[in-house]
MIKE-474646 format. One line per 8 residues: number of its first residue (from 0); for each residue y, z, x of C-alpha. Coordinates in steps of 0.02 Angstrom, whole numbers, plus 50000, padded with zeros to 5 digits. Each point is the difference from the previous one (the first is absolute). Layout:
<pts>
NUM) Y Z X | ...
</pts>
This chain:
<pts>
0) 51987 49575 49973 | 49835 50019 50078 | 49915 50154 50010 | 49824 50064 50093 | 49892 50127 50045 | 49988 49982 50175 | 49879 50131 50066 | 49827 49930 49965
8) 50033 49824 50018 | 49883 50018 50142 | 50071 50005 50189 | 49876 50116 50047 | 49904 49985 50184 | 49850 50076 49933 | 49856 49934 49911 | 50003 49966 49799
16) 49868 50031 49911 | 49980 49988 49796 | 49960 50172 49968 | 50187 50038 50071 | 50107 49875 49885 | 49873 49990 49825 | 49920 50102 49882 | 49888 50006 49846
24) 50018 50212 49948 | 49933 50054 49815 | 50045 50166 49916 | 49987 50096 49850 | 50198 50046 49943 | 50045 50162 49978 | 50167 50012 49913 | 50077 50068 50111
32) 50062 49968 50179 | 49873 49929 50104 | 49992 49926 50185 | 49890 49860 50033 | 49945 49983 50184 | 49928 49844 50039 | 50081 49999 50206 | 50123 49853 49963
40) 50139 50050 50066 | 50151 49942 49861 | 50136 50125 50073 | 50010 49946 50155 | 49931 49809 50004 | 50068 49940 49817 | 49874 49906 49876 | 49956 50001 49820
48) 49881 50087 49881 | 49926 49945 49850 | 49943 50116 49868 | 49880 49969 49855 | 49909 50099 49865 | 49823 49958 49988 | 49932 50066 49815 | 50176 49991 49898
56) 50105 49851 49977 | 50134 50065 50117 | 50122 49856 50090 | 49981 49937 50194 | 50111 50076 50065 | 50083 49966 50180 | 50111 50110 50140 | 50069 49950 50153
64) 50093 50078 50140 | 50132 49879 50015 | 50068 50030 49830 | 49986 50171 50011 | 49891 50143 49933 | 50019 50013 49767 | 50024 49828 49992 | 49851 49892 49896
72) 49944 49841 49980 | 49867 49951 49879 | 49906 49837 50024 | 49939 49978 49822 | 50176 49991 49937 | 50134 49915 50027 | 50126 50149 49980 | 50129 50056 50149
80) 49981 50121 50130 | 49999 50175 49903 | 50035 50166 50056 | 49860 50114 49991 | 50022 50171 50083 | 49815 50073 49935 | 49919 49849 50070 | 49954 49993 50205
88) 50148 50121 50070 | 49974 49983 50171 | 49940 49872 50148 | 49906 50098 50118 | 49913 49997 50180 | 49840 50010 49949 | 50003 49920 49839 | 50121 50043 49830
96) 50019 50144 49850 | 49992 49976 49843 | 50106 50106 49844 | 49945 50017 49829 | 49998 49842 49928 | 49851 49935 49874 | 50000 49812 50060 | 49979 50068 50185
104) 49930 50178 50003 | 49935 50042 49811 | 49879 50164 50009 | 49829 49938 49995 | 50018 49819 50003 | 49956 49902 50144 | 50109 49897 50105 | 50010 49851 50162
112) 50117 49999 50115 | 50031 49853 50132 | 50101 50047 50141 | 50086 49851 50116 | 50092 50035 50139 | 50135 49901 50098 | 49903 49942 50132 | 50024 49826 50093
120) 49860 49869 49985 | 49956 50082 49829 | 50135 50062 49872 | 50164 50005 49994 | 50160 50053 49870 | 50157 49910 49993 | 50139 50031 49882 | 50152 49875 49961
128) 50140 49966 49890 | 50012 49836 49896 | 50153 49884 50052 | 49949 49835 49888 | 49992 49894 50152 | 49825 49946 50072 | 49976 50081 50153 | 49888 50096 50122
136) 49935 50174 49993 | 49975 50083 50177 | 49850 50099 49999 | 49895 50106 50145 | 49811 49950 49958 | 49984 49924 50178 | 49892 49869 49908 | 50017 49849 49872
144) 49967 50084 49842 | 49834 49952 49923 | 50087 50094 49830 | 50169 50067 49942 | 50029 50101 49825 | 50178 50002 49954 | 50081 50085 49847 | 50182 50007 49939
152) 50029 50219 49998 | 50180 49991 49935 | 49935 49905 49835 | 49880 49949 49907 | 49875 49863 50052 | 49843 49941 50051 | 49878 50025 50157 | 50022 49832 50098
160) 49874 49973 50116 | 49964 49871 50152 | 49834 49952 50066 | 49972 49913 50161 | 49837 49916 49897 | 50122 49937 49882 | 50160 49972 50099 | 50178 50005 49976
168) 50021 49897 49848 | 49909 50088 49922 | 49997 50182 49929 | 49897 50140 49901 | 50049 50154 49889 | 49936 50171 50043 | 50029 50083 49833 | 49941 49821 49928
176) 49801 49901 49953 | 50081 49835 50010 | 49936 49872 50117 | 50119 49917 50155 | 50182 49945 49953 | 50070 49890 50077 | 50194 50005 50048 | 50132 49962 50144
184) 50122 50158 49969 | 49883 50131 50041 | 49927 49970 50166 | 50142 49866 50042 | 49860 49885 50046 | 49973 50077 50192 | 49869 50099 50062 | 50019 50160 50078
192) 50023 50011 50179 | 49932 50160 50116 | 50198 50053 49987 | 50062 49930 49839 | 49970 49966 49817 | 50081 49897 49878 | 50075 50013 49820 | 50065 49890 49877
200) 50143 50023 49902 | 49903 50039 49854 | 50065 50151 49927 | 49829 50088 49997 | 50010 50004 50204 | 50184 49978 50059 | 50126 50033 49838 | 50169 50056 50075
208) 50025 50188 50020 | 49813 50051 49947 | 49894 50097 50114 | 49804 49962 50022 | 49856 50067 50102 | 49850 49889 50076 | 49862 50055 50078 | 49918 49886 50134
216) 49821 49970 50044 | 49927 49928 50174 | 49858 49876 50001 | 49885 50008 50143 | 50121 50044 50129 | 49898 50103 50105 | 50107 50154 50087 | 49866 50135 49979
224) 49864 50068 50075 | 49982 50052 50211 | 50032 49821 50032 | 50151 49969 49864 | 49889 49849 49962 | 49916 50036 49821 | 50048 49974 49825 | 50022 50120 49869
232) 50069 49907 49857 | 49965 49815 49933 | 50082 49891 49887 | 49892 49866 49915 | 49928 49903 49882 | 49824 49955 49914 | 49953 49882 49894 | 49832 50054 49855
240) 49858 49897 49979 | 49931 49945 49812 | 49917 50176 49986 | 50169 50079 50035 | 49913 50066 50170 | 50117 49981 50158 | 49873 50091 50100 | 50041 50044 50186
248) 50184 50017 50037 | 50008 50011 50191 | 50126 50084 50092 | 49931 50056 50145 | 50011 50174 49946 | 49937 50108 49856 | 50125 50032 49852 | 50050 50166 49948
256) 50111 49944 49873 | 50063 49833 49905 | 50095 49926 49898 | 49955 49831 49907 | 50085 49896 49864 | 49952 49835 49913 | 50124 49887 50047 | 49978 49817 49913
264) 49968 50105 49819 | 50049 50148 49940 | 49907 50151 50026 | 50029 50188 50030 | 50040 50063 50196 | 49857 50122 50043 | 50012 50128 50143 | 49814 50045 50083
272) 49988 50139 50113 | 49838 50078 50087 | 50053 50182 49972 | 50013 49983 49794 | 49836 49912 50018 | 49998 49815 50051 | 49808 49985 50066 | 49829 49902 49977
280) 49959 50067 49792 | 50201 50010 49949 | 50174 50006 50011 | 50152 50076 49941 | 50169 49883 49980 | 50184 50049 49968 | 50087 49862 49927 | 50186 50014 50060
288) 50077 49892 49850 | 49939 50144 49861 | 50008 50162 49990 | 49819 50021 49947 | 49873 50131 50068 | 49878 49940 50130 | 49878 49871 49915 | 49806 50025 50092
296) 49877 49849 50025 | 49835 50048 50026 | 49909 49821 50046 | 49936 49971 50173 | 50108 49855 49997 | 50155 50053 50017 | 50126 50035 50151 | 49917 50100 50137
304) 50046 50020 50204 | 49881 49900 50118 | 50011 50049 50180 | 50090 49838 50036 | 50134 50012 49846 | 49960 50011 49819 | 49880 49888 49868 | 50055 49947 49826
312) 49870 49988 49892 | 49989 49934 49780 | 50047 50133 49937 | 50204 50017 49981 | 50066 49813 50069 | 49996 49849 49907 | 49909 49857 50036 | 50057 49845 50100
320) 50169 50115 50030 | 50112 50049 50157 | 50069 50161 50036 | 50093 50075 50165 | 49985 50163 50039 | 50060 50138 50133 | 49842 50088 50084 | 50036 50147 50121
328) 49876 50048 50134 | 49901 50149 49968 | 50031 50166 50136 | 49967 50104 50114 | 50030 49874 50135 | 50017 50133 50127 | 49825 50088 50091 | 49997 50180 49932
336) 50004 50131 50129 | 49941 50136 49933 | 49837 50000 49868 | 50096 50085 49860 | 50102 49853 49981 | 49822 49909 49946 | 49888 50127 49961 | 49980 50142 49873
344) 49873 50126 49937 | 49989 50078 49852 | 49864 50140 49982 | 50037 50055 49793 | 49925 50054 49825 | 49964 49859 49860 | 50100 50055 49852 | 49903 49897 49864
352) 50174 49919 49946 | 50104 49858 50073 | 50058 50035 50182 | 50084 49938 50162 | 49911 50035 50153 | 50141 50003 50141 | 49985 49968 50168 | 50182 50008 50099
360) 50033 49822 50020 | 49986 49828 49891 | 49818 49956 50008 | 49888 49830 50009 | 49841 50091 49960 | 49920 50148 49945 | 49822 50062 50033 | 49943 50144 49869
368) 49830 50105 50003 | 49932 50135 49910 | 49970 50112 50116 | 49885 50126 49892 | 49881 49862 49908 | 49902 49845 50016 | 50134 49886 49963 | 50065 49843 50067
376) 50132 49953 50122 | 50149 49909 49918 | 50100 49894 50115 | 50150 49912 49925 | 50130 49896 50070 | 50158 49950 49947 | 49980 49807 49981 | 49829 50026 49872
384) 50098 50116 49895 | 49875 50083 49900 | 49855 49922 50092 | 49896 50116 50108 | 49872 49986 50092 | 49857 50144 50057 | 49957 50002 50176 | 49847 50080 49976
392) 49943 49871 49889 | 49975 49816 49985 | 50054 49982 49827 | 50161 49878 49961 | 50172 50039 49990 | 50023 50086 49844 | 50153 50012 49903 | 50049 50178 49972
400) 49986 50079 49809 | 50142 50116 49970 | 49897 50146 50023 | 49983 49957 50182 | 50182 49931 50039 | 50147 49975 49885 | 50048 49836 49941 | 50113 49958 50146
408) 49949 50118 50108 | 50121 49945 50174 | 50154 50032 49877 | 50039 50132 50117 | 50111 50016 50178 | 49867 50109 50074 | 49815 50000 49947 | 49895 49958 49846
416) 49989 50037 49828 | 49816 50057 49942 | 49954 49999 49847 | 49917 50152 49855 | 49826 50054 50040 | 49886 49889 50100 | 49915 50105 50122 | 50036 49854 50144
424) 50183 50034 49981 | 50078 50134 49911 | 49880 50133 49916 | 50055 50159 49956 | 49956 50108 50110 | 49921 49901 50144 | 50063 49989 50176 | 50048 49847 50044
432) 50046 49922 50206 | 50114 49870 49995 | 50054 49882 50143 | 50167 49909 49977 | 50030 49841 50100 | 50148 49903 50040 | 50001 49842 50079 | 50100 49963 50150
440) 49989 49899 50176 | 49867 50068 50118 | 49929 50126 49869 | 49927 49903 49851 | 49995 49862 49894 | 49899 49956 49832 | 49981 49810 49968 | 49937 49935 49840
448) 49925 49819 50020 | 49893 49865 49925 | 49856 49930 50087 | 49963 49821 50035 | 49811 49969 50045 | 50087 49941 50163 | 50097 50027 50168 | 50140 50140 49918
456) 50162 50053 50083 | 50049 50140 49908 | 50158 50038 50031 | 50061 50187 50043 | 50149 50137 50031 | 49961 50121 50115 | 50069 49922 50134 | 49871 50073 50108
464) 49837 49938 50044 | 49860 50107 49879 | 49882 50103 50078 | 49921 50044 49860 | 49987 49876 49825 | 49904 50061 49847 | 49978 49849 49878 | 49946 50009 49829
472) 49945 49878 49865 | 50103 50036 49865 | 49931 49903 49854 | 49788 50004 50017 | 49923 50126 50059 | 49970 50014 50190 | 50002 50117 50176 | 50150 50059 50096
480) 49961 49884 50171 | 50101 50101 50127 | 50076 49915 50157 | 50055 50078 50137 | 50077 49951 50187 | 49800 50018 50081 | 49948 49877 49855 | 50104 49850 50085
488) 49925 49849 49914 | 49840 50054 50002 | 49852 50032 49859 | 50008 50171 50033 | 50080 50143 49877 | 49991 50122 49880 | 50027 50034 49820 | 50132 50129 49938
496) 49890 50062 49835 | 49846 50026 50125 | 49953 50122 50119 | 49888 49867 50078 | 50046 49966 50197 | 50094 49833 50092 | 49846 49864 49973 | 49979 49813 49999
504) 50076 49936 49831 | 49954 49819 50056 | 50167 49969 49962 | 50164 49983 50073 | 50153 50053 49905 | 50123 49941 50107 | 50037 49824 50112 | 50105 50067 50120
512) 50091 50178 50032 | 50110 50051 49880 | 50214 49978 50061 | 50125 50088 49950 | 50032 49894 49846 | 49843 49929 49960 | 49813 50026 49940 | 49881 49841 50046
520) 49851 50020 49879 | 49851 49889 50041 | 49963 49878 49870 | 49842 50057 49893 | 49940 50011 49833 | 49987 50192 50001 | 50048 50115 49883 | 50052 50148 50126
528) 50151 49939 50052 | 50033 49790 49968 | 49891 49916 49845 | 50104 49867 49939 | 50107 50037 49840 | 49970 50216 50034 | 50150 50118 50000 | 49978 50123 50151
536) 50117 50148 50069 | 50008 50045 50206 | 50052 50168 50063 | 50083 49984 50186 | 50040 50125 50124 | 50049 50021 50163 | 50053 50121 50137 | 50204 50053 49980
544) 50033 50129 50147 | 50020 50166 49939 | 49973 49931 49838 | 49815 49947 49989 | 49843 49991 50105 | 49837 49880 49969 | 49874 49997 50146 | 49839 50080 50049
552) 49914 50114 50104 | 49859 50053 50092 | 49916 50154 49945 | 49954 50123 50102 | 49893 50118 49922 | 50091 50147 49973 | 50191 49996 49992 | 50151 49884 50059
560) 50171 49962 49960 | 50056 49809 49939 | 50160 49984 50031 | 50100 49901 49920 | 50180 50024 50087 | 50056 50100 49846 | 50139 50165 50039 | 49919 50102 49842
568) 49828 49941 49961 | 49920 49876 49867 | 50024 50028 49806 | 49865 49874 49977 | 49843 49962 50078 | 49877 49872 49963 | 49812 49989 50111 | 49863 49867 49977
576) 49863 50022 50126 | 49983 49798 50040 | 49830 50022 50110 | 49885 50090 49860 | 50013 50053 49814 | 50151 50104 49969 | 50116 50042 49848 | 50192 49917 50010
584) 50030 50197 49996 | 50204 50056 49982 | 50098 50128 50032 | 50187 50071 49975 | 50114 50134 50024 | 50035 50023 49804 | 49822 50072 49976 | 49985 50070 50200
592) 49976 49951 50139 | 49977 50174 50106 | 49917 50086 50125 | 49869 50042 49859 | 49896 49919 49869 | 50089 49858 49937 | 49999 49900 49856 | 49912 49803 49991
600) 49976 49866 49892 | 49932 49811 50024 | 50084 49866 49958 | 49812 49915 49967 | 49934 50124 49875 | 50052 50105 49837 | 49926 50152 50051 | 50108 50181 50003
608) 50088 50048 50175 | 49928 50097 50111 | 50075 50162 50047 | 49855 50072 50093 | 50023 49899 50190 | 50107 50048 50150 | 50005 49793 50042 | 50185 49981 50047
616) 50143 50107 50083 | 50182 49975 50021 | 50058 49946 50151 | 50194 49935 50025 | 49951 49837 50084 | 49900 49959 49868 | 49832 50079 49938 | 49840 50103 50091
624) 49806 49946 49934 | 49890 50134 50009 | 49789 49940 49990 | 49927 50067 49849 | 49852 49939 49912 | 50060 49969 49826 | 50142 49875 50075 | 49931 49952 50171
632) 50173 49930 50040 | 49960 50055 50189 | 49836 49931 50030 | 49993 49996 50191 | 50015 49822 50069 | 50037 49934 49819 | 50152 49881 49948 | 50113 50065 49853
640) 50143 49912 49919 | 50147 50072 49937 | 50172 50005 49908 | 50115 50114 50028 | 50181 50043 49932 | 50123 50117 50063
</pts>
């Protein structure tokens, strides 16, 4: 008998996108019932969630649809399907709950969840029953399988997995560190097919009258996106060189998550993800064949996302050694439409003890000032980890002391963790602004990149072509250059940590215009944004209708209106006068931005806000300038840049 969970195995007419079928969710367990909503929708498209404790050694343990809610797998064993009914309880529309279980919802302890759901092209869940014939398994992937997981529920035994790296006569174990068996009862000797997959009449996959589950995986089968042309999931293989370095792994996307194992040796499975903290100064694996906590590595070598896949440095793999792997695309795919989705603001009070600063949605980037003292801006981003950088300063990236940020301080679905007392981040007592940023297509993307003394396509997700790129040498001190649309190709721009106007740099930063995928550096020795061998991180953004705004204006003196085709004003505003000197001065809606005095910093000094200057007014289409002396943002017959965000 052959059984499936229909619903979700992807017959849908409208776009897919990875956001809707996969996600990485932490949380802190509460012992009690809990509902976990991640917007995969379980209840209604089937799929399968996998559950792990982070600090205790609690087991993996797996869920799926088409067996039904209570019922548990655990890949570090080898033990039959159990009945848990204080484990996940219920498959939901927007994601799962949780009951009172330690292994999946202990109080206090932290937890991953990874959420697949039926979804053709991508992932799929078939269940079977064993007859002791070889035959073929009908499945609904729409796609060869690039990797299928199949264990035996009704008894015990191991995790048997195919590869397409390794192919059918061969095999893996899941709950296993062994290296590649070999053996023509598993797999039956055929590959899959985009319908069909074989088994053996090894007892492990096909013994009469015993029920099994496997789960499916595509392998660059396109289906998603507007055009139902790109890939969200690959299925490959990489070989290390002497150092144990694999470097760039290209997959014409950048990972969120992946899975590798060492296939010709043993050696442990590790699971990487970019929301537990896989960036460029550490990582955080799982390793599905133990039940051991999460293991940290904190080398710069280790396994980070480039914007093009992922790069495998020294630090875990062996030398000389091959390993496949399954690497899933990192999300959103879709253009936001509204600027919540990638923007947040939080206005609040240092507490002088470890915190989370929260800003409504999963962010990329944060931006934090003092707003009452001479002290630095901090900007962060995800892929440095605890490397920041001050955009008010020249200084090099600088890895953050716990006072400033915690340990790991992205180990959070929304926001950052600061750290005790350091008057930059967390204080008692001081007020704090902090700016939240998420990327997505059209709005923003952060690229970290080496440079090489020479012609540089740097490769980029925003899908968009930037109007506005702030780059950053990362490991020497050195200015923010800032490009922007006007700047073309030219020698002319402007630096983000001055106040100093557009002039010519006798240098050109760029080849050609920027595309929608790519950054063409021109090949110098410089240290601003290409020396040979120096690590460097670009901020891009664009214009998103009704999302986001960058373009200039004229002033006029006295007052105008920009508009920037919002339907209730800018949260954010950002103005560089381009023509003279002029502060990169900001704005927001979390301090005020009213009909009165309101509140402004600069993003190219440490000074104290101003509260004393009636420079900006609301205005639903985007933002009114006002001329006053202190900002002469409205300097009649003067050119102003700006970012704005709804």
């Amino acid at each position: 008998m052959l059984s499936k969970a229909l619903l979700g195995a992807g017959k849908s007419a409208v776009p897919a996108y990875i956001e809707d079928v996969f996600s990485t969710y932490l949380y802190t367990g509460n012992g009690s019932t809990q509902t976990i909503t991640n917007g995969i929708d379980l209840a209604g498209k089937g799929g399968m969630v996998w559950l792990k404790c982070r600090d205790v050694g609690y087991n993996n343990e797996i869920s799926d649809t088409a067996r039904g809610v209570n019922k548990q797998l655990v890949t570090n064993t080898t033990a039959a399907q159990q009945t848990e009914t204080n484990r996940l309880t219920n498959f939901n529309s927007n994601g799962f709950t949780l009951s009172t279980g330690d292994s999946t919802n202990q109080s206090t302890k932290l937890f991953t969840s990874w959420t697949f759901r039926e979804q053709a092209k991508f992932f799929d869940v078939v269940t079977y029953t064993g007859t002791g014939v070889a035959r073929t398994i009908p499945h609904n992937l729409g796609s060869v399988p690039g990797t299928i997981i199949v264990k035996i529920t009704s008894f015990s035994g191991s995790w048997f997995v195919y590869h397409r790296s390794l192919g059918a006569t061969k095999y893996l174990l899941l709950d296993d560190t062994g290296a590649a068996g070999t053996s023509g009862g598993i797999w039956n000797n055929t590959e899959p097919t985009s319908s069909v997959f074989s088994v053996g009449n090894d007892g492990s996959m096909n013994s009469p009258g015993q029920t099994y589950v496997a789960y499916l995986f595509a392998h660059d089968a396109g289906g998603f996106g507007l055009t139902g042309t790109d890939n969200v999931i690959s299925c490959g293989s990489f070989t290390t060189d002497g150092s144990g370095a694999a470097g760039n792994i290209t997959l014409g996307y950048e990972a969120q998550w992946v899975l590798i194992k060492r296939v010709d040796a043993a050696g442990s499975w590790l699971t990487v993800d970019t929301m537990r903290g896989s960036s460029l100064t550490s990582y955080n694996y799982i390793s599905p064949n133990t039940s051991n906590a999460e293991n940290s590595q904190t080398s710069t070598q280790g396994i980070y996302p480039t914007a093009t896949g992922f790069f495998v440095g020294n630090n875990a793999p062996a030398a000389n050694a091959t390993y496949i792997y399954i690497a899933i695309r990192r999300g959103p795919m879709k253009t936001p439409t509204t600027g919540t989705e990638v923007f947040g603001l939080s206005a609040r009070t240092g507490t002088g003890a470890n915190a989370t600063v929260t800003g409504g949605q999963t962010n990329d980037a944060v931006f934090i000032k003092n707003r009452g003292t001479s002290n630095d801006w901090l900007w962060v981003p995800r892929l440095t980890g605890t490397g920041y950088l001050i955009s008010n300063s020249t200084s090099a990236e600088t890895a953050a002391a716990t006072t400033e940020l915690q340990a790991n301080p992205w180990d959070v679905m929304n926001g950052i963790k600061v750290g005790t007392t350091a008057a930059i981040s967390n204080a008692s007592g001081n007020n704090y602004i902090n700016y939240l940023f998420k990327r997505a297509p059209g709005f923003m993307d952060i690229v970290c990149y080496t440079g090489t003394g020479a012609t540089n396509s740097v490769s980029h997700n925003l899908n968009a072509v930037p109007e506005l790129i702030f780059f950053k040498r990362r490991n020497l001190t050195a200015n923010w250059p800032t490009w922007r649309t006007a700047t073309g190709t030219g020698t002319t721009w402007m630096y983000l940590n001055d106040s100093a106007a557009e002039a010519n740099q006798g240098l050109n930063i760029l080849t050609a215009s920027p595309t929608s995928t790519t950054i063409s550096l021109f090949g110098t020795t410089s240290t601003l944004f290409n020396a040979s061998g120096s690590t460097y991180v670009a901020y891009l953004f664009a214009t998103v209708s009704g999302v986001s705004k960058v373009g200039t204006y004229t002033g006029n003196g006295s007052s105008q209106t920009v508009n920037c085709g919002f339907a209730a004003g800018a949260r954010f505003v950002m103005i560089k006068r381009t023509d003279s000197a002029g502060d990169w001065y900001v704005w927001d809606t979390a301090r005020g931005i009213v009909a009165g005095n309101d509140q402004h910093l600069s993003l190219n000094t440490n000074l104290a806000e101003v509260t004393t200057n009636d420079t900006i007014d609301p205005d639903n289409s985007g933002f009114i300038v006002n001329q006053v002396a202190a900002t002469n943002i409205n300097v009649n017959a003067s050119i102003y840049l700006f970012l704005a965000i709804a």
